[in-house]
Every structure is written in C-alpha cells, then in structure tokens.
C-alpha positions in Angstrom: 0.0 0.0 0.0 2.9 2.3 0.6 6.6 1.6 -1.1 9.6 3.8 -1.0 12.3 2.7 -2.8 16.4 4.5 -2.1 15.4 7.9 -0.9 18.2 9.9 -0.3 17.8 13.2 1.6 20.8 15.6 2.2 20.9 18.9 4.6 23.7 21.2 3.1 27.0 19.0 3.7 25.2 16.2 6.2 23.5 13.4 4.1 20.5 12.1 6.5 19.2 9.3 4.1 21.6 6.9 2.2 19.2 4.9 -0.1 16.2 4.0 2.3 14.1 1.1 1.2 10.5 0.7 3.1 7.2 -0.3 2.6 3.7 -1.0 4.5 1.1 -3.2 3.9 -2.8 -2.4 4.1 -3.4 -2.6 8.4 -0.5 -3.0 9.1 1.5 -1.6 12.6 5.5 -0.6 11.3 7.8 0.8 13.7 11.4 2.7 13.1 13.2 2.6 15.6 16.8 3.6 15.8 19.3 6.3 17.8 18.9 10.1 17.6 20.2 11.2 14.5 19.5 8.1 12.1 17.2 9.7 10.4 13.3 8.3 11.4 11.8 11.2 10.9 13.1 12.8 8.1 12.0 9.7 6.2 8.4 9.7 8.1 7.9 13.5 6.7 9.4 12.8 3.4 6.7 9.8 3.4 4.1 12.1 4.3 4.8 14.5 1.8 5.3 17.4 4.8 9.2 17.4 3.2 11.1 16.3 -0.5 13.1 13.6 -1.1 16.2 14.8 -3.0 16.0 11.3 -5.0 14.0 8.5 -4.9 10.3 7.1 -5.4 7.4 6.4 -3.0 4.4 5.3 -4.2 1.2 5.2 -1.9 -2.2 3.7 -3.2 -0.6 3.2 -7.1 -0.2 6.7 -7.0 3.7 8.2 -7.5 4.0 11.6 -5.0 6.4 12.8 -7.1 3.7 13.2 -10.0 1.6 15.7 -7.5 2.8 19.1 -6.9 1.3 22.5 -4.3 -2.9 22.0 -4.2 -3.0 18.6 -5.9 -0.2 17.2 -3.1 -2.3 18.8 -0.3 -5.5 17.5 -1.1 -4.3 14.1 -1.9 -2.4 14.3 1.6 -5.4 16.0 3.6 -7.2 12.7 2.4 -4.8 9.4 2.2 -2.6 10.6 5.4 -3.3 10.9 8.8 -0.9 12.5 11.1 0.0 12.3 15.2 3.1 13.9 16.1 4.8 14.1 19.7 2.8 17.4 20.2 -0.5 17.0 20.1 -1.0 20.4 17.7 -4.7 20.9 18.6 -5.8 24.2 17.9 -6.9 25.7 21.5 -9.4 28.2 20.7 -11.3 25.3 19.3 -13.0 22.2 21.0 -11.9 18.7 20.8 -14.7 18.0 18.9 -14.0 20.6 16.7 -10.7 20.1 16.5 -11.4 16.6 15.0 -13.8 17.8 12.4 -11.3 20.3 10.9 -9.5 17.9 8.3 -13.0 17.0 7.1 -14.4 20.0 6.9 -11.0 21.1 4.6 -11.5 18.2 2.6 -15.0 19.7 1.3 -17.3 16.9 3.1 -21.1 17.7 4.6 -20.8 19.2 8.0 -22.8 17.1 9.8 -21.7 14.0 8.2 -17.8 14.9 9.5 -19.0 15.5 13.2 -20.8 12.9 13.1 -17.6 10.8 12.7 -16.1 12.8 14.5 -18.4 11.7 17.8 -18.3 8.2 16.9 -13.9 8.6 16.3 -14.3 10.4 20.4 -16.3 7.8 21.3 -14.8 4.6 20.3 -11.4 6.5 22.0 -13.5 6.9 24.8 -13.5 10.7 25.1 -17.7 11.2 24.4 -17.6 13.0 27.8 -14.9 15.4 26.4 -16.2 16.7 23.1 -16.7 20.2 24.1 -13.7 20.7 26.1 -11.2 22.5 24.8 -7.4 21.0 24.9 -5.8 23.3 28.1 -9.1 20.9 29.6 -8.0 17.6 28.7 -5.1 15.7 30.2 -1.9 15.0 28.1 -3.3 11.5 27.5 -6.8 12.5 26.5 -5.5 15.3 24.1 -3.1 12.7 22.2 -6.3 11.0 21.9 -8.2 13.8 20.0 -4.7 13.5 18.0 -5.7 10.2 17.0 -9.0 11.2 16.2 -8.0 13.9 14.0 -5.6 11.4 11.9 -8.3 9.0 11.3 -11.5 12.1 10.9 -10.9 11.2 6.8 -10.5 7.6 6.6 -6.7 7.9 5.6 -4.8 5.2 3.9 -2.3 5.2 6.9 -1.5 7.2 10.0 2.0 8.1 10.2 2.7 8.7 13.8 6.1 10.8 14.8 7.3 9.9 18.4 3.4 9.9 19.6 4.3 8.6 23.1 6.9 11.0 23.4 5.3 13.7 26.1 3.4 10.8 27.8 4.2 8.9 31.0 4.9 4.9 30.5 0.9 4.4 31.3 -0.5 6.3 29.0 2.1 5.3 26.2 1.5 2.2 26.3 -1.8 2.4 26.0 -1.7 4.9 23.2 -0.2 2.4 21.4 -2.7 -0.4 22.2 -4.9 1.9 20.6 -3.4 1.9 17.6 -3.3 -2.0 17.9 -7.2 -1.8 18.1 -7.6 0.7 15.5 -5.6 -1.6 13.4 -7.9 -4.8 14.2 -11.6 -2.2 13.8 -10.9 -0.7 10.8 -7.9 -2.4 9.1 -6.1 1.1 9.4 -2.1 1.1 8.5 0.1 2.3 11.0 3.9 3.8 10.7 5.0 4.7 14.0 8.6 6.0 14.5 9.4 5.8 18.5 12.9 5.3 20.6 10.7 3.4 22.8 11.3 -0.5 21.5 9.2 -2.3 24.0 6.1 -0.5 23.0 7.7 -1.2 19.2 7.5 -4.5 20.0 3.5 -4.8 20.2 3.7 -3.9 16.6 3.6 -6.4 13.4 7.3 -5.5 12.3 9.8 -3.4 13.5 12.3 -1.5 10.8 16.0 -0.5 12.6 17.6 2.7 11.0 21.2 3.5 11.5 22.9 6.7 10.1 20.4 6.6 7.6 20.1 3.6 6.4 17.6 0.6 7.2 19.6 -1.7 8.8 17.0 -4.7 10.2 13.5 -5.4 9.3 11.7 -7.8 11.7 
C-alpha cells in the first residue's frame, strides 16, 4: 500500500538518508526505531509529503507523489494521510470535537456528516464525555487522543505517527499504542510509527531498525 524505494535526503553538507528502502502493507503496525540522529523522521515526513526527497520514489495507493505538486499534493495528503506527532498540535481556541472535524471540513465533506464521525472517532477513544472541552481541559493523555482522532477524521490510507508517546508517562504510552493495535484490528487502518521506545515497538507487526540513515534490520 505504501513503497519507497532509495530515498536519499541531504541537509547542506550532512547526508541524513543513504538509499532507504521501506514499505507498508494495508493494516499494518511498522515501527522505526533507531538512535537520535539516524534519520526516522526525516524519512516519516518525506513519506508524508510534509518534506522532498532529493531522489527517490514512493508510491502510496498506485499513486507516484512525485507526479503531485502545491494543491493537488495537499489535497491528496489531507485525504490518504493521517498524522499524530509528539505534540499534540490541537488548535486551542477550538473544541476537541471541533478540532477533530477540521480535516473533514478542509476536505469539502457535509458538516454534519464529519462530526458525526467525529463523535463516533471520540467515542470509540473513549473521550464522548470530552467533546466540548477545549485541549488546556484535557489531560496529556486525553488530548493525544483527539490527536488520534483527527488522523483518522478522513479515513486515511495510513496514520503516520512521529514519536506519539513521546510527552506521555509509561501508562499512557502504552496504552496509546494499544490503541493503535485496536484501531488496526476495527478498521484495518495502517500504521507507521517512528518511536525510541522498542518495548512499545514490539506490540507492533514489524519493527524496521535505521542507522545513520540507512535501514539496517527489518523484523
């Protein structure tokens, strides 16, 4: 569902990916794990379109990136890629429930018909009590889980999650990434989830080891 085959990325002088090779099945859980420095996310942003590859090809639902350019990328992103990062991002002027509803209301769908996803998204994560709270109201926990809620508002391909557990204690981490385990079994939803934490790497299907830019393990 998603291949990328020897993307090289350089910064100035400092060369940060050396040929990478990955690719993810429909719902499946990946992992990249790996050192400060080896690269993980620069390659999950160059997969998500949110940064260029200076060479190489990634291919997600038949569809080359590099044939989509400025509206055309951002629309095919808005709809084929959600996105959780290690800050949660909300928009805190806005409730949780609108905060959710935001991508789908971007992506030109019916109003209605994107909160009501977005109360049943809340609900299944267990936050139906929380909808009209606004994020400096929800608990570091509770506001990764609007996160989630946002990545999945437009039925993406595949959630590409950046260090999600990052700002969490070891409770709430591990049980962020149950969720994605769960998510993964309701909706068949794909998963790529870089993290230094490898015990919580481990509940996923496959792990992927990076070193110095380059994949070095695939398990």
């Amino acid at each position: 569902m998603l291949e990328a085959k020897n993307i090289f990325k350089n910064y100035q002088q400092l060369q940060v990916l050396k040929g990478v090779d990955i690719h993810v099945n429909q719902g499946e859980v990946v992992s990249i794990v790996g050192s400060s420095g080896a690269g993980k996310s620069t390659l999950l942003h160059i997969l998500g379109t949110l940064d260029a590859a200076d060479s190489g090809e990634i291919i997600l639902n038949n569809q080359k990136l590099s044939a989509l350019t400025g509206n055309k990328l951002a629309s095919f992103r808005n709809k084929n890629i959600g996105f959780v990062f290690q800050f949660h991002h909300l928009l805190p002027e806005f409730t949780a429930l609108e905060n959710v509803c935001i991508p789908g209301w971007v992506a030109g769908k019916k109003k209605q018909e994107v909160e009501n996803r977005a109360i049943e998204l809340l609900t299944i994560l267990g936050l139906q009590h929380r909808l009209q709270n606004k994020p400096n109201q929800l608990s570091g926990g509770e506001q990764q889980r609007v996160a989630v809620a946002r990545a999945l508002i437009n039925n993406p391909s595949i959630v590409m999650a950046d260090e999600p557990t990052g700002n969490l204690d070891s409770a709430n981490a591990k049980e962020l990434h149950q969720l994605f385990i769960n998510l993964r079994q309701q909706f068949n939803q794909a998963f790529l989830i870089v993290t230094h934490n490898e015990e919580l790497a481990k509940m996923s299907d496959r792990i992927v080891h990076m070193k110095d830019g380059r994949v070095i393990e695939s398990s």
